[in-house]
SEVODREN-108714 format. One line per field, with one value per residue: x, y, z of N, C-alpha, C, CB in turn; residue in three letters. Coordinates in steps of 0.2 Angstrom, whole numbers. Glycine has a CB too. Layout:
BEGIN
n_X X, ... $
n_Y Y, ... $
n_Z Z, ... $
ca_X X, ... $
ca_Y Y, ... $
ca_Z Z, ... $
c_X X, ... $
c_Y Y, ... $
c_Z Z, ... $
cb_X X, ... $
cb_Y Y, ... $
cb_Z Z, ... $
type ALA, ... $
END
This chain:
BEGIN
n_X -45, -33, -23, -12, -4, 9, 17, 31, 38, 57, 69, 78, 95, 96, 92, 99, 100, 85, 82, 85, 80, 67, 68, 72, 59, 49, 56, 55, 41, 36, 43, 38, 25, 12, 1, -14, -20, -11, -8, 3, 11, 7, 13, 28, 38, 35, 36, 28, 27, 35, 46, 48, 58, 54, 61, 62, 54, 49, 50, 51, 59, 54, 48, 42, 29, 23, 8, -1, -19, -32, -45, -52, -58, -48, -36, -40, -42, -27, -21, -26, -19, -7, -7, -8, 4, 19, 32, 33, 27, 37, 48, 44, 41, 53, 63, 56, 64, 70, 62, 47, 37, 21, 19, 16, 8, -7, -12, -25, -28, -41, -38, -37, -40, -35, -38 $
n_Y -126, -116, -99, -92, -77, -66, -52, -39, -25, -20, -10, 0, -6, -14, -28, -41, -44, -43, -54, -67, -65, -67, -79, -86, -86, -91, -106, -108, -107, -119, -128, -127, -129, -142, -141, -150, -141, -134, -139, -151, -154, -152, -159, -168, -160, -149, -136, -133, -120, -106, -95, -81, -71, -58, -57, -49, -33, -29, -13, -10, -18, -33, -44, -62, -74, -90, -99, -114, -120, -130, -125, -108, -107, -116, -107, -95, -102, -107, -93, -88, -95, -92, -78, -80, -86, -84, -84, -83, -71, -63, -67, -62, -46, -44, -40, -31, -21, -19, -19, -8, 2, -3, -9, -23, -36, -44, -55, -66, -82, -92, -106, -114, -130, -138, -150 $
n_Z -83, -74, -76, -69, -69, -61, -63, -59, -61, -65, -53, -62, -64, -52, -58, -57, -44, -42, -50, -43, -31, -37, -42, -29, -23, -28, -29, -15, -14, -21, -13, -2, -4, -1, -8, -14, -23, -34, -49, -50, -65, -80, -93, -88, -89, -87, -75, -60, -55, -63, -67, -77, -90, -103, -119, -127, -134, -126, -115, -100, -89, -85, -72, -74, -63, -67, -61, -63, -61, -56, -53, -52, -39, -32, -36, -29, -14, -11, -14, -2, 10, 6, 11, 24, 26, 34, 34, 17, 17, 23, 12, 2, 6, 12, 1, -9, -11, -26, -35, -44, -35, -31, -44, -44, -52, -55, -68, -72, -80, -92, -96, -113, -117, -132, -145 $
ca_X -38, -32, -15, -10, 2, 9, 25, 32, 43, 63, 71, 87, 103, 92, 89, 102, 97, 78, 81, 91, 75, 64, 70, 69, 52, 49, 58, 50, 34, 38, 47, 32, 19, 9, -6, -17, -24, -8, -4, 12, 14, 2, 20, 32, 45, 33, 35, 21, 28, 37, 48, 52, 55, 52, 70, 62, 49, 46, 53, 54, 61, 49, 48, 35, 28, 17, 5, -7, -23, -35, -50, -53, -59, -41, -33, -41, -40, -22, -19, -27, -15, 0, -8, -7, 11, 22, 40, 31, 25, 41, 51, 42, 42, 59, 65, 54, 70, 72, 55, 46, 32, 13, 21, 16, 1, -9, -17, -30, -32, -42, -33, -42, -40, -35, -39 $
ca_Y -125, -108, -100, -86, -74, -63, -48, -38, -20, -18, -4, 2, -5, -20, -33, -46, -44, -45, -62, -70, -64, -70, -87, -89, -85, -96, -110, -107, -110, -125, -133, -128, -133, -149, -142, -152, -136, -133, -143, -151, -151, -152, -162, -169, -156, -139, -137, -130, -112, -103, -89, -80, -63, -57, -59, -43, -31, -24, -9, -10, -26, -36, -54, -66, -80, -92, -107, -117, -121, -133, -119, -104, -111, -117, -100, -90, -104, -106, -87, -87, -99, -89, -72, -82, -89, -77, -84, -81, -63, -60, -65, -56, -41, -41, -39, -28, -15, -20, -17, -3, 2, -3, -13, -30, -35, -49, -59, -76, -83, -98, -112, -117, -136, -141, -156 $
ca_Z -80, -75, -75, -64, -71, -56, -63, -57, -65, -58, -54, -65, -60, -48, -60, -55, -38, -43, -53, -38, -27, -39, -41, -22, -22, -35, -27, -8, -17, -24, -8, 3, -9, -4, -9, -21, -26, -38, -53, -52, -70, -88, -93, -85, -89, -85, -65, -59, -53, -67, -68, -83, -91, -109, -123, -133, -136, -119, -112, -95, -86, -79, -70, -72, -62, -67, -60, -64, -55, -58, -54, -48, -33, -29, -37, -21, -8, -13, -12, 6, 14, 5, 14, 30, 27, 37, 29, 11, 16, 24, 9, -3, 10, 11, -4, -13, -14, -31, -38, -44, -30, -36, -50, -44, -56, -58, -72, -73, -89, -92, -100, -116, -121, -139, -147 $
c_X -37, -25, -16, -2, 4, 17, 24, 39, 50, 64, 80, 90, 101, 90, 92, 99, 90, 77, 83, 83, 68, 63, 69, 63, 49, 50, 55, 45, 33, 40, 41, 24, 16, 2, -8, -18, -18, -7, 1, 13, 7, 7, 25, 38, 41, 32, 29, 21, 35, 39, 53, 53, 56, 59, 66, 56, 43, 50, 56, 54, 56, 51, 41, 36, 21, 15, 2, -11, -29, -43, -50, -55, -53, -37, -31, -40, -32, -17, -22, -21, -8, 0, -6, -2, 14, 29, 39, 30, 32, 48, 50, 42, 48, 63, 61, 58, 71, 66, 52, 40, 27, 16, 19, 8, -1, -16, -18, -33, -36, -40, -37, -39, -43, -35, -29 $
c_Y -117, -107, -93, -82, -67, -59, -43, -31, -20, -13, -5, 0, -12, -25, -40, -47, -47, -53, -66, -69, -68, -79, -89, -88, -92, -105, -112, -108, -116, -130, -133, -130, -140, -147, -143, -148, -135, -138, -145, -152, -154, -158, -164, -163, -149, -142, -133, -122, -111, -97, -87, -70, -64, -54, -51, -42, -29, -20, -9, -17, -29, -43, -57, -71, -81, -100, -108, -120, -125, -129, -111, -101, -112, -112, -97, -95, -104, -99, -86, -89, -93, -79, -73, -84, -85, -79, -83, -73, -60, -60, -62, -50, -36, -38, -34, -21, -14, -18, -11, -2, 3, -7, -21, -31, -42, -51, -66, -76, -91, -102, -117, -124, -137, -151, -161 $
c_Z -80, -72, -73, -65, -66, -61, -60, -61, -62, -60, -57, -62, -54, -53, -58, -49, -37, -45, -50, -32, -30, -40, -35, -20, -23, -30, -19, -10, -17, -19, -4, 1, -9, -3, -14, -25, -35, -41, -51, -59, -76, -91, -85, -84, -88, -78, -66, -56, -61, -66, -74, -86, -101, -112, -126, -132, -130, -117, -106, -93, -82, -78, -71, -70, -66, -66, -62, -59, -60, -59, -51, -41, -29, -31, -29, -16, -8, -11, -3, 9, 11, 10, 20, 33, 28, 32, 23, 11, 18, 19, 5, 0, 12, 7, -10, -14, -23, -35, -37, -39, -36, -43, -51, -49, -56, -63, -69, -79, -88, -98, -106, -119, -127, -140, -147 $
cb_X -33, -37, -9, -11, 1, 9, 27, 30, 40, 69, 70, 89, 104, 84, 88, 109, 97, 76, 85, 102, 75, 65, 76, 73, 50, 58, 64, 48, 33, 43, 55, 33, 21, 12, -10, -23, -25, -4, -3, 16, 23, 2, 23, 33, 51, 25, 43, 15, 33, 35, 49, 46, 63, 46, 74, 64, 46, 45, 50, 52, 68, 41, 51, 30, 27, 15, 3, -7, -25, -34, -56, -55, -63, -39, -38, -51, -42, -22, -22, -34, -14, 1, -14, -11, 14, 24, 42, 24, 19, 42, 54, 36, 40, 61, 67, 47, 78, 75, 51, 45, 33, 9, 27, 16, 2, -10, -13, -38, -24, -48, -31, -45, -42, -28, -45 $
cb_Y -129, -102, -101, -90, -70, -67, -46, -43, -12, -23, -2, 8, 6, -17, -32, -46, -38, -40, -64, -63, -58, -67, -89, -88, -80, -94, -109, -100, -108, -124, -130, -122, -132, -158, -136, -155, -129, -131, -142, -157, -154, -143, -156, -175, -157, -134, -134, -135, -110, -104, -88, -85, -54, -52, -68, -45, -37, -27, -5, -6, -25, -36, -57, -66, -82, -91, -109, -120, -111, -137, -121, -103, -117, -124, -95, -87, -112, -108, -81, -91, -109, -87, -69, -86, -92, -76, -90, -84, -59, -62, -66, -56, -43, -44, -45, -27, -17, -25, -22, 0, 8, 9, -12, -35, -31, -52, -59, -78, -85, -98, -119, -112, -141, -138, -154 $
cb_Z -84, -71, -82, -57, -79, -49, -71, -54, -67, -57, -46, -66, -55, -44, -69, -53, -35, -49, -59, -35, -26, -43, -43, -17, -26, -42, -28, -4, -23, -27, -4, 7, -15, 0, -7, -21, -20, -37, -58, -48, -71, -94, -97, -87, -98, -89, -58, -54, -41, -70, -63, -89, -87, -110, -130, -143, -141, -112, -113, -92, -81, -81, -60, -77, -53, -72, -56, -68, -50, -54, -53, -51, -34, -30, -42, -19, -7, -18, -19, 11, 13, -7, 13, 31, 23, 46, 27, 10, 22, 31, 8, -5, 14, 11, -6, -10, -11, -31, -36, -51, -25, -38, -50, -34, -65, -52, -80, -66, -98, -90, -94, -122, -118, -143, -156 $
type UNK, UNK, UNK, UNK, UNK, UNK, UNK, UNK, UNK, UNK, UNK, UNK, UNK, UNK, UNK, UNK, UNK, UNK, UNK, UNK, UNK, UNK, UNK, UNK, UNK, UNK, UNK, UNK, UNK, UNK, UNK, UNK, UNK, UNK, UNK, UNK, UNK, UNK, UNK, UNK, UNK, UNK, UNK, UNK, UNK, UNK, UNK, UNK, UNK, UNK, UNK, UNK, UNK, UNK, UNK, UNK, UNK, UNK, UNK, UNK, UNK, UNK, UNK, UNK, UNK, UNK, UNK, UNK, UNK, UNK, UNK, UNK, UNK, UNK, UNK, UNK, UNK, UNK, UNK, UNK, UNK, UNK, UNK, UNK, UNK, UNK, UNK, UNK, UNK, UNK, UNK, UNK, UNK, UNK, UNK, UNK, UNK, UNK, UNK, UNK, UNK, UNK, UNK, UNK, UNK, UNK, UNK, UNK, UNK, UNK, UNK, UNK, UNK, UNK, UNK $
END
């Protein structure tokens, strides 16, 4: 399994705004998501897009999403179609006021199953 950590730093004085932009991201994802490729959940109660930030022990404000993806194979197909979705580019394009420029970062972990 693999999880796809996408953050992102805000700019001073922008974090409301940022967390209001984030969430609809988040949520657009989610509504227009009937590709198999994404989990819908490990659990019942984890959705399969996530957005979170860190209570302590980071300096600067950041947002994180995260998915899960069955493999890496469906990571990258998954990220094509989102490159090709214009309503997706255009609201993440929109709103990048709030965020520091070159700040968007992506992690892929692979998901280790315990017993």
């Amino acid at each position: 399994m693999i999880l796809l950590e996408r953050s992102v730093r805000i700019r001073q004085g922008k974090w409301k705004e940022a967390r209001e932009w984030a969430k609809s991201l988040a949520d657009y994802l989610l509504e227009s998501c009937d590709d198999p490729h994404v989990i819908s959940s490990i659990r019942k109660a984890i959705k399969p897009i996530e957005v979170y930030t860190p209570r302590f022990g980071i300096k600067d404000e950041q947002l994180y999403w995260t998915i899960r993806f069955r493999t890496l194979q469906d990571l990258e197909t998954t990220e094509g179609r989102w490159d090709k979705d214009c309503d997706y580019k255009k609201l993440f394009d929109e709103q990048l006021a709030p965020l520091i420029d070159g700040s968007v970062t992506d992690r892929v972990f692979e998901i280790l199953e315990s017993k």
